[in-house]
C-alpha positions as CSV (number, residue, x, y, z in Angstrom):
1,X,0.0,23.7,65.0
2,X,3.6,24.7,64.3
3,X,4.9,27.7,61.6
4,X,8.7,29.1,61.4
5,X,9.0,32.3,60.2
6,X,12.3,33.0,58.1
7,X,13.2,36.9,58.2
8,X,16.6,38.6,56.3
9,X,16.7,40.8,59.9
10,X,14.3,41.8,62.8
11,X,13.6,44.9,61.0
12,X,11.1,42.3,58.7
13,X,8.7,42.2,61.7
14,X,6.0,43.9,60.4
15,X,2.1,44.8,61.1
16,X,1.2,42.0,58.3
17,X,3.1,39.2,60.0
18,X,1.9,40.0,63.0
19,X,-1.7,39.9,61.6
20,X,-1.0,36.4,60.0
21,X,0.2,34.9,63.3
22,X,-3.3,36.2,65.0
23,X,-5.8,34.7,62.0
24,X,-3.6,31.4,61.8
25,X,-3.5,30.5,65.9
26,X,-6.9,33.0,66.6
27,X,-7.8,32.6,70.0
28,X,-5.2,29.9,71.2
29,X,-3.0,30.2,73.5
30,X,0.5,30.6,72.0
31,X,4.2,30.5,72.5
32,X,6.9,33.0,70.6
33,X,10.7,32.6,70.9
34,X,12.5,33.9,68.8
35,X,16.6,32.8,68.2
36,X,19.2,34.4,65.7
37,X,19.3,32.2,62.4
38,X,22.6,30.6,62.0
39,X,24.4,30.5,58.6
40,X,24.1,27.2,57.7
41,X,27.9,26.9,56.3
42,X,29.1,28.3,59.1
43,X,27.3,26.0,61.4
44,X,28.4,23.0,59.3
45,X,32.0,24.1,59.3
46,X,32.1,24.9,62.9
47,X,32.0,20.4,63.4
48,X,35.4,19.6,62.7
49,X,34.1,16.0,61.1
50,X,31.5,17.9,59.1
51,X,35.1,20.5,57.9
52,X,36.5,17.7,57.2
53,X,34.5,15.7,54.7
54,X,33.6,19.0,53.1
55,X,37.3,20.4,52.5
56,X,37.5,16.7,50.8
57,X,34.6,16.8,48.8
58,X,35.8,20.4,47.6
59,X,39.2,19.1,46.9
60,X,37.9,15.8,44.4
61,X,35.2,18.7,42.6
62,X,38.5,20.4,42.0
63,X,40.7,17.7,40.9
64,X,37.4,16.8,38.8
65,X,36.1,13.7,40.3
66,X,32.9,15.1,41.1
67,X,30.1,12.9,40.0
68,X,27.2,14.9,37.8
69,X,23.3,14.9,39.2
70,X,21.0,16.7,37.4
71,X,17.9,17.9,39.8
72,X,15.7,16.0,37.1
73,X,17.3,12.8,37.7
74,X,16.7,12.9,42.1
């Protein structure tokens, strides 16, 4: 069994999550690591390819050739 946990800041670690991990995995054995959450913009920006397509995209939205979706339609 696998679960992420998704906290704003460490401070979030709490008695009840803690409680939640023991009554979901009860007596098996278990691994924790725990890794800083990266902000997903800044990760994508970070791959000069990914800047790139996305500094393009952003520059048609603005000269309005952005295409419409509505979530509906997807």
């Amino acid at each position: 069994m696998y679960t992420t946990y998704h906290l704003s800041s460490a401070q979030a670690i709490n008695q009840d999550i803690l409680e939640a991990i023991k009554i979901a995995f009860k007596s098996k054995a278990i691994k924790i690591t725990v890794e800083e959450e990266l902000d997903t913009t800044a990760y994508l920006m970070s791959n000069p390819a990914n800047k790139a397509a996305i500094d393009k995209s952003l520059k048609q939205l603005k000269n309005g050739e952005g295409i419409m979706v509505r979530f509906e339609d997807v």
